[in-house]
N, C-alpha and C positions, 0 to 999 in steps of 0.2 A: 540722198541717193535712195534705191529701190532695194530690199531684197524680194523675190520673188520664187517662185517654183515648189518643192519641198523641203521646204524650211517651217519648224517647230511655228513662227509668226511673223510670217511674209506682211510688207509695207515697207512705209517708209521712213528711214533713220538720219540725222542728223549724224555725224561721224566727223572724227578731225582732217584735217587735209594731210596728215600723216598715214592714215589707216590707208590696211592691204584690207582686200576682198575674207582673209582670214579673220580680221578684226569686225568684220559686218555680217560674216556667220553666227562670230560668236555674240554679238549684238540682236542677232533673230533667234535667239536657243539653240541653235543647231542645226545639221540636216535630219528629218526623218527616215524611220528604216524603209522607207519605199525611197530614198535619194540618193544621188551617183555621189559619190566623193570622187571621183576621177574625172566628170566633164564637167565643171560649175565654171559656166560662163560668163566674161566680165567684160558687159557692152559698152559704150558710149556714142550712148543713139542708137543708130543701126550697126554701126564698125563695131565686131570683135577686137575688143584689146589684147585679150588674155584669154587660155584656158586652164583654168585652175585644177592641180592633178593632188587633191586632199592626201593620197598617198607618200611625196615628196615628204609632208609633216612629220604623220601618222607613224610611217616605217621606215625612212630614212631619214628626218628631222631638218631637213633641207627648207627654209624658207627665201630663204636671198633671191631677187631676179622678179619679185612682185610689183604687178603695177600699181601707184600712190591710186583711191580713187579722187573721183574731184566730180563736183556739184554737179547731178542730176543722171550720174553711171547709175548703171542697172547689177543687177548679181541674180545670176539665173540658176539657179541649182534644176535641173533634169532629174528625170526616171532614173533609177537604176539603170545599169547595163547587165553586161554577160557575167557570169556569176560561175563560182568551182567551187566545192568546196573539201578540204583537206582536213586528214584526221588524222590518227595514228602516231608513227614514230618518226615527228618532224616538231621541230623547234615551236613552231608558233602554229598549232591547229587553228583554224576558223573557217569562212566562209569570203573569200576573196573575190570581187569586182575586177575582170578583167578590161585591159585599155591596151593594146598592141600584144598584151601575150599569147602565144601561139601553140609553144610549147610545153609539154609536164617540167623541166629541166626549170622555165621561165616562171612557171606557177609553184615549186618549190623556194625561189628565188625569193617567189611574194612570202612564201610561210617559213621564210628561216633559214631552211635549209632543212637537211635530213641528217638525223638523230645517228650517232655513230649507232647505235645499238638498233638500228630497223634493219631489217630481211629483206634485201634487195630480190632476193630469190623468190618472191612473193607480194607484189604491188597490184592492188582490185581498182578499177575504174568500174562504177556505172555508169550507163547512160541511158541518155533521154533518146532516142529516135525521135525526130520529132512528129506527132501526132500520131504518131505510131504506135510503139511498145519501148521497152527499159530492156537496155543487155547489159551484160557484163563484161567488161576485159583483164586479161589477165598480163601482166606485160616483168617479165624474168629478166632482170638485168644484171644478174651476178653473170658471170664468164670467167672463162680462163685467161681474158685478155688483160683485165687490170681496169683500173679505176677508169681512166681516161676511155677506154671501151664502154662504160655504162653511162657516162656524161654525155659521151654521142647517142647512147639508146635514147637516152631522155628526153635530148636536145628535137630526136626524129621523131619522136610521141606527138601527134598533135593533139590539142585538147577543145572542147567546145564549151560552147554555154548549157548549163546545168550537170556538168560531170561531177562526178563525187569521189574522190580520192582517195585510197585508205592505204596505208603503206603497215604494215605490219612488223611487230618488234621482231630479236631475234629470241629462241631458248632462254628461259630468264635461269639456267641454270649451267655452270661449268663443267661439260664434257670431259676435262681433264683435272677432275679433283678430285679429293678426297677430303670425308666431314670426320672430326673428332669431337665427342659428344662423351657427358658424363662427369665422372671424377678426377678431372683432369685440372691444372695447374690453364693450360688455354687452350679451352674447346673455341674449335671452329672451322675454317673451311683449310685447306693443303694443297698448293699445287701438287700433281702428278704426274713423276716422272717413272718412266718406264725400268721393272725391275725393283721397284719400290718393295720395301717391308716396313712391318711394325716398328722397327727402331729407328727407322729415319723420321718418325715422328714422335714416341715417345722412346727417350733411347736411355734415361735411366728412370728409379722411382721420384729423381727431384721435379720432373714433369707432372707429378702425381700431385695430389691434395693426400693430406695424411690420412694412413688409416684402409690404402684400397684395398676391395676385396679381391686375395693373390693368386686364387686358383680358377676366378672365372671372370672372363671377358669375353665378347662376342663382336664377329663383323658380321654389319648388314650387309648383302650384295645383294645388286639388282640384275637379272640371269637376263638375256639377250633369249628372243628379240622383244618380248613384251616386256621386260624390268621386272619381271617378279622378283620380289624380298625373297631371300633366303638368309638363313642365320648361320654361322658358322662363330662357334665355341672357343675358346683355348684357355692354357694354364696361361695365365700373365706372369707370374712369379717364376716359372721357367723358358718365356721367352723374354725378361729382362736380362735374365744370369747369363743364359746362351744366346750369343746373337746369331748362329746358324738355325737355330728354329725357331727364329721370330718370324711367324707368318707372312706370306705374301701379297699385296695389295693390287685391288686394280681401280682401275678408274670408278668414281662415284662409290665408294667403298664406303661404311659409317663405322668408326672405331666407337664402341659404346665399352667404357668402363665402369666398374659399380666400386660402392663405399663396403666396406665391411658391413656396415648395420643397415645394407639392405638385404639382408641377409642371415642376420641378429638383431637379436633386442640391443640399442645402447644399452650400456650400462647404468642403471639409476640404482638409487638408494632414498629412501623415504625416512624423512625427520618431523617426529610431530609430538605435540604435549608442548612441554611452555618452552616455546621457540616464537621468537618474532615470524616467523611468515613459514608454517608449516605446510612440507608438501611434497611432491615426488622430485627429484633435482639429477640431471643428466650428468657420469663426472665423467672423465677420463681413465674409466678403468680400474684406475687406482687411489681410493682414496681413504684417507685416516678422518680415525671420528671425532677429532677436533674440526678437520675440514670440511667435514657435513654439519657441524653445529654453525661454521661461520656462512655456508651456502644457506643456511635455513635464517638468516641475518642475529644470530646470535641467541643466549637464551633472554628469556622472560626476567622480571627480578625477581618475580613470585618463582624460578626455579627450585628443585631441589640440588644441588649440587655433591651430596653423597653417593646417588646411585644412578646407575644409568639401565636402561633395557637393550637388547639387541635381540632381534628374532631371526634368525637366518633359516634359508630351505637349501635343505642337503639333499640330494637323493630322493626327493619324493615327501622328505618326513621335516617336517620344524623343529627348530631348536632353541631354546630362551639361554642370556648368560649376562651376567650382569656386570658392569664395568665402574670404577668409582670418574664421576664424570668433573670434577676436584681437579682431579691426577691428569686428567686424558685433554683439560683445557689450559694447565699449567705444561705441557709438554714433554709428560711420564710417558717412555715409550711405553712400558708394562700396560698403562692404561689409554693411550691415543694409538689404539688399534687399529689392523690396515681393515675394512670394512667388506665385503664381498657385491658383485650385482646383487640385486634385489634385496639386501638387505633392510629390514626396517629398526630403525631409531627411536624409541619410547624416550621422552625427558618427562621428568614428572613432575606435580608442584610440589613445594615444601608441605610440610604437616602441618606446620604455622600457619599456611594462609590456607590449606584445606580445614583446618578446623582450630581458627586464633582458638587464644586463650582469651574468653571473658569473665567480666564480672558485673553483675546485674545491682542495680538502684532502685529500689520501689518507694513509694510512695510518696510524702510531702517534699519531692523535691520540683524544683520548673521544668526536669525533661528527665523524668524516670526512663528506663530501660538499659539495654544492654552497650557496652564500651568495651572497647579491648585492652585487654591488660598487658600493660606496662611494665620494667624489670622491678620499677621502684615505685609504684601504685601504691600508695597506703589509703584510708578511708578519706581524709579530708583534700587528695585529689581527686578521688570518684565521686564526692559531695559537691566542688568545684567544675568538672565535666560536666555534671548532671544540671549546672544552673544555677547549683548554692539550693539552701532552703528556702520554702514556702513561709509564709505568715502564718499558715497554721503549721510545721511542724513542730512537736514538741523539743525540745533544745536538751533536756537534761540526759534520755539516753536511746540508746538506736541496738537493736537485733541484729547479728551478724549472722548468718548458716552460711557454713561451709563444710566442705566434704573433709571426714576425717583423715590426717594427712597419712599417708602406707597404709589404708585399709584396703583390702582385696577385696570386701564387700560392695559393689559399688549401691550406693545408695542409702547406707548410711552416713549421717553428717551431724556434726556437735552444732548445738547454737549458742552463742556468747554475748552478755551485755557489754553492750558498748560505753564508755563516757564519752557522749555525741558531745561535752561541753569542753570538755579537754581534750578531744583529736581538734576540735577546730579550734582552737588556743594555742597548738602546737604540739600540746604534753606528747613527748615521743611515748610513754609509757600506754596509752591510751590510744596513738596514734596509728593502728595497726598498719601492718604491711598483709598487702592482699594477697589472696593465693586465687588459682584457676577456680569459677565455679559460685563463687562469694556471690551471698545475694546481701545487698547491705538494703532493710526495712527502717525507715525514716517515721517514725509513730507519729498519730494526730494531737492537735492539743483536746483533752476529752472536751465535749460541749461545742467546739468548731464547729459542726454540721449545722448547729441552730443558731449560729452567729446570724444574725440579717433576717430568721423566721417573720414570718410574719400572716397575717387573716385578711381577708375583708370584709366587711360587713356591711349589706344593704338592706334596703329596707325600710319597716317601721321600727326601724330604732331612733333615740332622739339624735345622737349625731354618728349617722353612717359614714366610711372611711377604710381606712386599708391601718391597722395596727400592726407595733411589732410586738411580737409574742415570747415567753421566755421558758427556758423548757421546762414539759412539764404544766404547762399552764392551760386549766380548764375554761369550756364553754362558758361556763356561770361567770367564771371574772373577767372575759373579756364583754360580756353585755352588762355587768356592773360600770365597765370603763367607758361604755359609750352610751351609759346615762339611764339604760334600762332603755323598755318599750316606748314607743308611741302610743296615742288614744286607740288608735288603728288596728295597732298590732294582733297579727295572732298568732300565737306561738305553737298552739298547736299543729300548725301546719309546717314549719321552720326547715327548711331545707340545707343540709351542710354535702357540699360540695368537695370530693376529695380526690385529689390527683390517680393519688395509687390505686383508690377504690373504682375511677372512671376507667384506669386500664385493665384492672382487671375483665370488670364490667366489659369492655369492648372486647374482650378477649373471649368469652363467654360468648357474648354476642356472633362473632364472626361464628365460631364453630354451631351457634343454632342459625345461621343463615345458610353456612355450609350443611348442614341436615338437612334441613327443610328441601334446599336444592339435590341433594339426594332422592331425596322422598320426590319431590317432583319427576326426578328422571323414572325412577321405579315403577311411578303410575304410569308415564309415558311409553312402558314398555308391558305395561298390561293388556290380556287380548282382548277383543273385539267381537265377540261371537255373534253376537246380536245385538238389536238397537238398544236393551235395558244397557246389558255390559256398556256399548258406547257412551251410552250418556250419563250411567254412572261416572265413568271415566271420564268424561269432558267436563262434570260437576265438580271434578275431586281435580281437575288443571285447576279450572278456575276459581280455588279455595285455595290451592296451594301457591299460586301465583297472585290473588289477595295478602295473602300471609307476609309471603315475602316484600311487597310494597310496603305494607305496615311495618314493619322489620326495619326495613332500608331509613324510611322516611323518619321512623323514632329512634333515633341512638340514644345509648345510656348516656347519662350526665354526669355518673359518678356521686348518685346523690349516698348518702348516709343517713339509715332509719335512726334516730333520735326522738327520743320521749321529751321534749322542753317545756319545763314547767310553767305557768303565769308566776309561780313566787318562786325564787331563786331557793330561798327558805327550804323547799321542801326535798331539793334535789341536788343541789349543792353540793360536791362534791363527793355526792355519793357514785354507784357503781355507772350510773344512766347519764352522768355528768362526763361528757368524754373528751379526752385529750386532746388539745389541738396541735396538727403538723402544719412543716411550709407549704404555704398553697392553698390552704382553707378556704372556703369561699362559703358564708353564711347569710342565708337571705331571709328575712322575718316578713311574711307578707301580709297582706291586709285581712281583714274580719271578710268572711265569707258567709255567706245567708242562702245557702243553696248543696244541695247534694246531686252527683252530676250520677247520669244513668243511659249508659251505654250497651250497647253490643245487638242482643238478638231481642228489642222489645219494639214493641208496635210503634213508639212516638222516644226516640232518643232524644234528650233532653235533661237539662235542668232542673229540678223541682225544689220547689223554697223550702227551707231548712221546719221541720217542727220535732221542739223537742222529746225524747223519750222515742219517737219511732223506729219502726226495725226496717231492713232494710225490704222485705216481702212489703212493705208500704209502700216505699217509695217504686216499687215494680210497678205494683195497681195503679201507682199516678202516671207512670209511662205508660200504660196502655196494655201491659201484660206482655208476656211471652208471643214471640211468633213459633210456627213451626221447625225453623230450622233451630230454635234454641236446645241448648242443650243444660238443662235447670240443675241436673248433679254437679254441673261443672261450675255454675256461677259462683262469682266470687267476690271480695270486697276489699278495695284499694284505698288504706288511711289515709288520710291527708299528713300523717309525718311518715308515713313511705310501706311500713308494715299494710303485709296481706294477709287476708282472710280466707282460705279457703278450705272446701269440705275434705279435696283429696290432704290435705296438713294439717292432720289436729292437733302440731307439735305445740309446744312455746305455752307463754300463759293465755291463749287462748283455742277452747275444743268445742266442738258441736257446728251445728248450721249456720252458716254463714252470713244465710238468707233472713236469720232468728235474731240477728247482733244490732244492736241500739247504736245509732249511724248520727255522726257528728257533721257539721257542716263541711267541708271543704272532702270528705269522701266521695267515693267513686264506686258506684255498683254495677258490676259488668256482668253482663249474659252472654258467654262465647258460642258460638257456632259449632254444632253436631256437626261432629268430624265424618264424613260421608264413609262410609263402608264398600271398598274396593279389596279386599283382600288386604289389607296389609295391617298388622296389630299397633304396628309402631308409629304410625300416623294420629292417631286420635291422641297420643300423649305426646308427641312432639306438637302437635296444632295447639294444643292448650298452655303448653310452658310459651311459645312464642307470641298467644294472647295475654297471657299475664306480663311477659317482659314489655310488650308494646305498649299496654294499657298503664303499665308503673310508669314508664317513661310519659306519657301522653300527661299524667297528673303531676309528674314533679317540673314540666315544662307549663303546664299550667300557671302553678302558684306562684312559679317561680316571675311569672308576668305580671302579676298582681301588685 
């Protein structure tokens, strides 16, 4: 068979010898919204079988009385036809294809029906004139005749193609009621009958929600002819009691009732301090201050349960009284007192847990510090807290301090020996019992600290290595233990390296780093007046930002100035012979054949060692002095770490610097005339941070060798 016309996919279908015309729409998708669902015609051949009226389905579910197709029928679906369309207060609003309907009565019929709640007294038709213009009709079918009177109006309404239907609701509000609103048991809408008052709707206070407020309630009315709101007032609490002056109602009346505390603060009461969930809590009015500890979810354990606070406001002024809070949670009425609004609840901690009682552990134990003490705390429980002892404590006896017991002085305290070997063996006699305060001091075993001491030793010695050392024990006998010197060796130059002496050294160092940068800012804030001033000043940056590079780039090693003999013989545990600590680091470096010559000379350089020379020689072989040298300042860095200079004629050596018979592995330095910008303190800080650079430049030297 064919479908054809507007349908979704017109052609030709295969269909069973069962199918209606309905079964071969829904085989093409559909009709389109340009297609009649009211004349889909069902040919065979030329003869009309059928005309199919989609509507019969659609809105009254009718299919019965269909012609079977059979091999080579047609299915014609046509244009739309005549068209109304309905909106409003009717069962089924759309847009309706008209097929024999004539009248509005007929075209409601299509849409439902009409809505009990539409306004008969107000039905809109537009229309189309056609080619014309669009009017409007208005068509009143309420009367005084009755239903069957407006079924004939409707039935004589004719209607056309493209009319548009709108039927309108009625008042979406009841003319004859009244609304109750507010604090009420069941707010809402009231029939109204005529003669009505306030007690025919609420007519005692069990209508109420508890608590109303009793001297004021208000109706709203709406005053004719435009509804304005007006408010009228009354006592509620004397139109309950009397029902001759329970006000009079009228139609569209609003009964608005209030709560007490719209009108007042509820009543609260505030609990806070060691309470599980502190905070402001709404009661009833009435409540006892057992009842406010259980609204605030109970106390803390850290409570104090002796005392309670309460702060109430009387008149303007506050009041504090305190309550035992013991009494008042055990259900003393003396003490669970009835609480007032706005009262507030202090609970407080115990004294115990604002300030336990301790007692302190120091020293050789695995976890010194403080513990809380206990009823039955003696020492060899707070020994056992603490970890037990160390390997190095000493065992035999231990310092107690503690505060003397009833002394009003606070800050005197007796100290007692302990028998640390008999508390931890049990001995009750020894076993003390602790009191608040007790510092219990665990002594070292003496010599502990140097358990594990130990040196290093590199170099030209015969066998270099890391030794341990024993306290007490000199430079000299640990280079007898590693066999003495190499062929190499030169001791004069010998570098010892020491922890504590590297930190202080760095410590030292930072605060002339932090000068220098000082001094730097100072000069940057010198003026300018003319081009000398400027380029003095650009000379004395770029000196001082020199300095500081040198500074940064040399840190101290921690070296230690030491005298080391070639024969042990001769110095040997004498005053020059010095102690070794953990950490030592001792470097014996090679024979050096050279004195080195730095700073402000024409050719910086090396010059090969001759002996007996002073150091004003070894200048002449560098080429001499430049201008910017500053020769009072020069000065002479030993190869075992001692300086030579003119401004220090302390120690066992006085005089010129420049004059001193210079050993190979020495260092003669010409520093740099400190440029003259106004500031006195710059030329003696530029020279102490030439000497620290240049000590450090030589001991990083040798120490390479």
């Amino acid at each position: 068979m064919y479908v054809v016309g507007e349908v979704n996919e017109p052609g030709a279908y295969d269909v069973s010898s069962l199918s209606t015309p309905l079964n071969a729409l829904f085989a093409a998708g559909g009709i389109t919204a340009r297609g009649s669902l009211r004349t889909v015609k069902h040919l065979r051949g030329k003869a009309l079988v059928e005309e199919v009226d989609g509507y019969d389905l659609l809105l009254r579910g009718v299919t019965s009385g269909l012609q079977r197709i059979e091999n080579g029928d047609t299915l014609m679906v046509p244009t739309i036809g005549a068209q109304v369309t309905i909106d409003g207060a009717v069962r089924r609003p759309s847009i309706y294809e008209l097929k024999g309907e004539r009248s509005l009565a007929e075209a409601f019929d299509l849409a439902g029906g009409i809505l009990p709640t539409a306004a008969l007294r107000h039905v809109e038709v537009q229309r189309v004139e056609a080619h014309e213009k669009r009017t409007m009709l208005s068509l009143d079918l309420s009367s005084n005749e009755g239903l069957e009177a407006d079924m004939k109006a409707l039935g004589g309404f004719a209607i056309r193609d493209g009319d548009e239907i709108h039927v309108f609701p009625i008042a979406p509000y009841n003319q004859d009621a009244i609304y109750v609103q507010g604090h009420v048991q069941r707010p809402g809408r009231y029939s109204y009958k005529p003669g009505m008052t306030l007690h025919d709707v609420i007519g005692s206070y069990e209508d109420l929600l508890p608590e109303p407020a009793a001297h004021y309630a208000e109706i709203i009315r709406l005053q004719s002819p435009d509804f304005r709101p007006t408010v009228e007032s009354f006592d509620l609490a004397t139109a309950l009691s009397n029902q001759a002056s329970s006000p009079k109602l009228q139609p569209l009346d609003t009964v608005r009732i209030f709560s007490r505390y719209d009108f007042e603060s509820a009543p609260r009461v505030w609990v806070g301090g060691e309470v599980r969930a502190p905070g402001e809590y709404v009661t009833s009015g009435e409540v006892r201050l057992r009842d406010a500890i259980f609204l605030a979810s109970g106390v803390t354990p850290d409570a104090s349960l002796n005392t309670a606070q309460v702060f109430r406001t009387e008149r303007g002024s506050m009041k504090i009284f305190s309550v035992n809070l013991a009494g008042a949670l055990a259900g003393n009425t003396a003490d669970n007192i009835l609480l007032q609004p706005r009262d507030r609840l202090l609970i407080h901690r115990s004294i115990s847990s604002v300030e336990p009682a301790t007692v302190y552990i120091k020293g050789e134990v695995a976890k010194p510090g403080r513990y809380p003490l206990t009823a039955n705390m003696q020492i060899d429980d707070l020994i056992q807290a603490a970890g037990g002892l160390k390997r190095s404590a000493y065992t035999q006896t231990a310092d107690l301090t503690r505060f003397a017991a009833g002394d009003p002085e606070r800050g005197r305290s007796e100290q007692t020996t302990v028998d640390l070997a008999a508390a931890t063996r049990g001995d009750a006699s020894a076993d003390l019992k602790l009191r608040d305060g007790d510092v219990l001091a665990i002594r070292q075993v003496p010599g502990w600290n140097d358990l594990g001491s130990s040196i290093t030793v590199r170099g030209e010695v015969q066998h270099p290595g890391t030794y341990g050392i024993r306290p007490g024990e000199r430079l000299s006998s640990v280079l007898e233990r590693v066999g003495g010197y190499s062929g190499d060796a030169y001791p004069y130059g010998a570098i010892l390296v020491r922890k504590e002496v590297r930190e202080a050294q760095n410590r030292e160092h930072n605060e002339l780093l932090r000068r220098v940068e000082a001094e730097q800012i100072h000069i940057k804030l010198l003026p300018e007046n003319d081009a000398e001033q400027k380029t003095a000043k650009l000379n004395a940056l770029a000196q001082a930002h020199a300095t500081l590079e040198q500074l940064r780039s040399n840190p101290p090693i921690g070296r230690m100035v030491v005298h080391v003999q070639d024969k042990n013989e001769k110095w040997k545990n004498s005053a020059e012979d010095p102690v070794l600590r953990e950490g030592d680091i001792l470097t014996i470096p090679k024979k050096i054949g050279y004195v080195m010559v730095n700073g402000q000379v024409f050719n910086p350089t090396a010059v090969s060692y001759r002996p007996g020379r002073s150091a004003n020689w070894y200048l002449s072989q560098a080429g001499g002095l430049t201008q910017l040298a500053d020769k009072k300042a020069a000065f002479v860095v030993r190869a075992d770490g001692s300086v030579l200079s003119a401004k220090n004629n302390s120690g066992w050596w006085s005089g010129d610097p420049m004059n001193a018979v210079l050993r190979p592995g020495d260092q003669v330095v010409v520093p740099e005339k400190a440029l003259n910008v106004g500031n006195r303190n710059w030329t003696a800080i530029l020279q102490i941070a030439q000497i620290a650079s240049s000590a450090a430049v030589t001991a990083a030297y040798l120490a390479s060798q």
